[in-house]
C-alpha positions in Angstrom: -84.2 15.2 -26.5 -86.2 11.8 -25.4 -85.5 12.8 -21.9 -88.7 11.8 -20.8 -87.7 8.0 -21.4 -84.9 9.3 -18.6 -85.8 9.3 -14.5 -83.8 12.6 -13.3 -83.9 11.0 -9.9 -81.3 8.2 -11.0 -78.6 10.4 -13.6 -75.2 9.1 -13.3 -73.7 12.1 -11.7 -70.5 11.6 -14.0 -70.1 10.0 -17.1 -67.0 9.1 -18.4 -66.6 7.3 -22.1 -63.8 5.3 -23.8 -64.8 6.6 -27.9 -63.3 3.7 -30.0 -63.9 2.9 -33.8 -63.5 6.4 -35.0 -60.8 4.3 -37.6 -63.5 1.5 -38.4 -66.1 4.2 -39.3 -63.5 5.3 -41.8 -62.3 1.9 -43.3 -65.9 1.1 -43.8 -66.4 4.3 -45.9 -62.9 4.0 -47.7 -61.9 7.1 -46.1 -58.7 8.4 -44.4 -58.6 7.5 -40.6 -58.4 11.0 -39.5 -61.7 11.6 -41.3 -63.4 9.1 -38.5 -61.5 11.3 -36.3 -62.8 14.4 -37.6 -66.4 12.9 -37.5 -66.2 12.0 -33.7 -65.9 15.8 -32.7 -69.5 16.0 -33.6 -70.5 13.1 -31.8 -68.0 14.8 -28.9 -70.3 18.2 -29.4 -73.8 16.1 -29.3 -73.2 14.0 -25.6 -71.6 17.1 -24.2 -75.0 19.0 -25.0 -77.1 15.9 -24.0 -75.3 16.1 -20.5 -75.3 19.9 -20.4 -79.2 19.9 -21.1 -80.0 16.8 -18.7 -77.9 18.1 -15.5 -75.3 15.7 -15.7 -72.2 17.4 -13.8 -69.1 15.5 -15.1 -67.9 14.3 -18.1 -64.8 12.5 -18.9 -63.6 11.8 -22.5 -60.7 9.3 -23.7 -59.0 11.4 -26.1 -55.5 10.5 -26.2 -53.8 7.2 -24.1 -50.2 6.9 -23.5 -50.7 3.9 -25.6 -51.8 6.6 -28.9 -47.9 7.5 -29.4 -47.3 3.7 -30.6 -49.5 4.9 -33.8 -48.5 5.7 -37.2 -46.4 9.4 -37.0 -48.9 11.1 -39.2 -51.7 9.7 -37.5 -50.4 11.0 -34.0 -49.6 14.4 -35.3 -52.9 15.2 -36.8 -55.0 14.0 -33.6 -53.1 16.6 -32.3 -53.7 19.3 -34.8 -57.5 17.9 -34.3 -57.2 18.8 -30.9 -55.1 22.2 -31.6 -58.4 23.3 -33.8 -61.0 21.5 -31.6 -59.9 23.9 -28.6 -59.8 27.0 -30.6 -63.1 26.4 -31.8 -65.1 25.8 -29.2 -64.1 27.9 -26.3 -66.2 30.5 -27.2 -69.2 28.1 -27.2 -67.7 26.3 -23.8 -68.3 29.8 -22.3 -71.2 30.8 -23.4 -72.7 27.4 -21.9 -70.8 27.6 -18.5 -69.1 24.5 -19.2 -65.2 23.9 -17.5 -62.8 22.4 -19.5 -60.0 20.5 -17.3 -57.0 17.9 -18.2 -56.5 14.8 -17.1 -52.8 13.2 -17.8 -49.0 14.2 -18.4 -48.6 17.4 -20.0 -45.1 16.0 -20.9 -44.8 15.0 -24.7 -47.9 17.3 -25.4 -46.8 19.1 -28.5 -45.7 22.7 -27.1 -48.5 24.7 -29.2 -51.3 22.4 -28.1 -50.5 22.0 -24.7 -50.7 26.2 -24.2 -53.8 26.5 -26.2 -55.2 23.9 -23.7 -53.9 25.6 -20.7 -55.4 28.9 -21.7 -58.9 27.0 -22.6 -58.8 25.7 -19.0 -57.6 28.8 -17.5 -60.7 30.3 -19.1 -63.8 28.3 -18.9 -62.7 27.6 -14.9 -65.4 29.5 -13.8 -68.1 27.7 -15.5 -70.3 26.0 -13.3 -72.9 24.3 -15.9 -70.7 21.1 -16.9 -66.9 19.6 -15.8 -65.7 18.2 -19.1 -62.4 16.5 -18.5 -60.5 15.4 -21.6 -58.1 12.6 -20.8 -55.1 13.7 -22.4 -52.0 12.0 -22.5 -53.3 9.7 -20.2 -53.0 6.2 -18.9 -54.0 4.8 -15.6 -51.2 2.7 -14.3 -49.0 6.0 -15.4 -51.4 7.9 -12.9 -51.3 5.6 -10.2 -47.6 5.4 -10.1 -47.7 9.1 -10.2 -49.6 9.2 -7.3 -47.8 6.6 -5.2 -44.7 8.9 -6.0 -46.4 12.4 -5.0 -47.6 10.5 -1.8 -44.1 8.8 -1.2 -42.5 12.4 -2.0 -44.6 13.7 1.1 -43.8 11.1 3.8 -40.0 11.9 3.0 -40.7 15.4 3.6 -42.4 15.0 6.6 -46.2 16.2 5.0 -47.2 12.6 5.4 -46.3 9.7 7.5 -47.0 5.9 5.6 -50.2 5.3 8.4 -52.2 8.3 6.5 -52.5 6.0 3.3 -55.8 4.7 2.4 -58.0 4.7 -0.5 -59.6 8.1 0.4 -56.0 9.8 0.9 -54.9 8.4 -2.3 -57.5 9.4 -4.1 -56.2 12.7 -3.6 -53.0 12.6 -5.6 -55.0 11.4 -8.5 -55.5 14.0 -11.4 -59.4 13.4 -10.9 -58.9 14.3 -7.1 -61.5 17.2 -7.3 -64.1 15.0 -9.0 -66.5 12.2 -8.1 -65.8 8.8 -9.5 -67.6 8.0 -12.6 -71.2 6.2 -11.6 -71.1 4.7 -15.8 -68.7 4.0 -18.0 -69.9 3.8 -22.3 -67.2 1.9 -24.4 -68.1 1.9 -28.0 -66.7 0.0 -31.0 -68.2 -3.2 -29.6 -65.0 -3.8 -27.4 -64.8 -5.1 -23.8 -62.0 -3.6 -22.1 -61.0 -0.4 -20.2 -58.0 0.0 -22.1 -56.3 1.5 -19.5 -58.6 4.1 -18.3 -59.1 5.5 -14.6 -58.5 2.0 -13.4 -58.4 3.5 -9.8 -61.2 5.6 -10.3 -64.0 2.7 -12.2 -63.9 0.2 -8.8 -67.6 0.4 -8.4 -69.0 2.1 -12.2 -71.2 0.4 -14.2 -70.0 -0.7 -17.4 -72.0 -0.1 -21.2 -70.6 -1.3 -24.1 -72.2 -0.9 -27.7 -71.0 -2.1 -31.0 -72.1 1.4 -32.5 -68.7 3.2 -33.5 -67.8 6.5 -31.9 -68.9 8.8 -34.9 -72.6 6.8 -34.8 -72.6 7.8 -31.2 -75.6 10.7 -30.8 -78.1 11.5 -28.4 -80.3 8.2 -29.2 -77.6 6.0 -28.7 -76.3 8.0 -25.4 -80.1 8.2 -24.1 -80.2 4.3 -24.4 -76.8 4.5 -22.8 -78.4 6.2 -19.7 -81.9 4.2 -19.5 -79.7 1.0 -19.5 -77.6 2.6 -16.4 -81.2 3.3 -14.8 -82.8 -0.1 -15.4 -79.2 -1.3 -12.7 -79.4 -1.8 -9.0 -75.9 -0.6 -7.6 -75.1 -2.1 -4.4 -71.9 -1.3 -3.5 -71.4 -4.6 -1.8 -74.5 -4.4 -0.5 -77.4 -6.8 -0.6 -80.4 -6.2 -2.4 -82.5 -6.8 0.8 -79.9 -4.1 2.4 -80.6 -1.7 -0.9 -84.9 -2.5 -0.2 -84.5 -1.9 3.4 -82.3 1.6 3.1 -85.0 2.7 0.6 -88.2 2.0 3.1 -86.2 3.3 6.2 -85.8 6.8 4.1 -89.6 7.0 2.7 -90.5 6.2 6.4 -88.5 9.4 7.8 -89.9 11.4 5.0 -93.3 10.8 6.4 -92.6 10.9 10.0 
């Protein structure tokens, strides 16, 4: 890996990407769609070992939006016989490299055989402690934030909660990514330059990589650029950059005193 081009200091502590053109990559082959799907599993296998190998703790992939069930009926039913084989294939290696598998989304609609394969693949990788890789499943964003507002509305009228508890913090916590730090960068590939309804709660303050390499193109080159372009940013947070300059002084001072 060209991890020396990489600073460990400054690793995005989660990562979370949006993989688009897996269909392009096909078209521009004359193949079947699903055989760009079927390619993007290796680019899927490749980032998770990039992150694995650099330290990276969190990963979250866009695998399935609510907005997927609009697609062709064939199309939808063998991204989920993708997934069906993708989970029975790789627990073994998810275990062997300490890595947690965990959902993000609705398990309502999931087809009934995937949805317990991917409960018993969570159920077993949960004590790996290498990698979090969440797979957004079934997921949208508004969807989730409604969800929330509902859980948290559901608890005032039961007494749990009273309206003046709300604020961004308490929220967070009836989010499905509740027991995870936000993303620090989000990678969009395909060359578009949207968020497609993805963790729109949860990307308030991640920096934003788009590339117009499709998903299946998508290997560790591409993702260490990815990462030195996240590096080469000053995050402020609404900060100034005098504030960020100053923060950094004050702490090398302390070291030394």
């Amino acid at each position: 890996m060209k991890s020396a081009l990489l600073d460990p200091q400054k690793l995005p502590r989660h990562v979370a990407i949006i993989m688009d053109g897996n269909g392009r990559w096909a078209k521009k082959r004359l193949l079947d769609r699903f055989r760009g799907h079927e390619e993007g599993v290796s680019s899927v296998r490749e980032v998770v070992r990039c992150c694995r190998e650099l330290g990276i703790p969190y990963v979250t992939l866009y695998a399935f939006s609510k907005e997927n069930w609009q697609r062709p009926a064939l199309e939808v039913d063998a991204l989920w016989r993708l997934l069906d084989r993708f989970l029975r294939s790789e627990t073994s290696d998810l275990l062997d490299k300490g890595i947690r598998l965990c959902h993000v989304g609705d398990e309502d609609g999931i087809p009934e055989d995937v949805l317990r394969q991917l409960r018993e693949v969570v159920a077993v990788t949960a004590p790996g402690d290498r990698l979090t890789l969440n797979l957004a499943i079934n997921y949208g964003g508004r969807q989730e934030i409604v969800r929330a507002a509902r859980l948290f509305a559901g608890d005032v009228l039961s007494g749990a909660r009273s309206p003046e508890d709300l604020s961004p913090e308490q929220f967070s916590r009836y989010l499905f990514t509740a027991s995870y730090p936000d993303p620090d960068l989000v990678i969009r590939t395909g060359g578009e330059y949207r968020v497609s309804n993805f963790l729109l709660w949860q990307l308030a303050y991640a920096e934003l990589y788009t590339t117009e390499t499709l998903w299946p193109d998508f290997r560790e080159p591409q993702f260490v650029e990815a990462l030195r372009d996240y590096q080469r940013r000053e995050r402020r947070f609404g900060r100034t950059s005098e504030q960020i300059v100053g923060e950094s002084v004050n702490r090398g001072m302390e070291l030394y005193s």
